[in-house]
N, C-alpha and C positions, 0 to 999 in steps of 0.2 A: 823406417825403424818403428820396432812395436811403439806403441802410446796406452797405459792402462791407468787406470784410476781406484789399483788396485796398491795401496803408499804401505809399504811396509813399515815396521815401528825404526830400522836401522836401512838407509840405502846399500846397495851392492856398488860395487867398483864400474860397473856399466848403466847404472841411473841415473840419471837427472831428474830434480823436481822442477816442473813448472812453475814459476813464481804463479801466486793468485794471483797477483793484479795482472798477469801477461795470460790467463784466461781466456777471457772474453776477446782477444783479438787472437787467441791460437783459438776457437770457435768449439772451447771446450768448456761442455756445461757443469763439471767439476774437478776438484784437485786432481792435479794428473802425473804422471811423471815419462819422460823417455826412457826407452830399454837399447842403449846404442847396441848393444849386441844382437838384437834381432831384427836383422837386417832382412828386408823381401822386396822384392821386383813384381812390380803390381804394372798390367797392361794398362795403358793412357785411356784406352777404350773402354772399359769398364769403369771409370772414374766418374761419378756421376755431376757431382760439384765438389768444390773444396770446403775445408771446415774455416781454415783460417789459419793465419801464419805466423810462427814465433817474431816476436820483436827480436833486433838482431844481435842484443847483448844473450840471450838466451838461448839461441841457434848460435852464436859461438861459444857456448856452454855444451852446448850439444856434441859441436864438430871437435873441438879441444877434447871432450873426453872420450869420444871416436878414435882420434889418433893416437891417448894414451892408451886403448886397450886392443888397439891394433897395431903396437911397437912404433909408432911412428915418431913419438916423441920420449 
């Protein structure tokens, strides 16, 4: 899913903001938000390290509003 640190003044129905304090363990160096609607398939192999990983209150912020904008809830 996109990731930008581009925070518009209102979220869209497919946003999440990253809490600040869950930042520095998603190994993101400013406010950030998820774009659940841009979705990409990225080869393992080109992956050079990872940045860091949502705490899991926040990654099921993610995936909950995944499914609502993909009918599943």
């Amino acid at each position: 899913m996109g990731v930008t640190s581009h925070i518009p003044d209102e979220l869209e129905r497919d946003e999440v903001l990253i809490p600040d304090e869950h930042l520095t363990d998603a190994g993101l160096p400013r406010r950030s938000l998820v774009k659940v609607a841009k979705i990409a398939s990225v080869n393992a192999a080109i992956i050079d390290r990872g940045l860091g990983r949502l705490p899991d209150k926040t990654l099921h912020a993610v995936l909950e509003r995944l499914s609502e904008v993909l009918g599943l809830l």
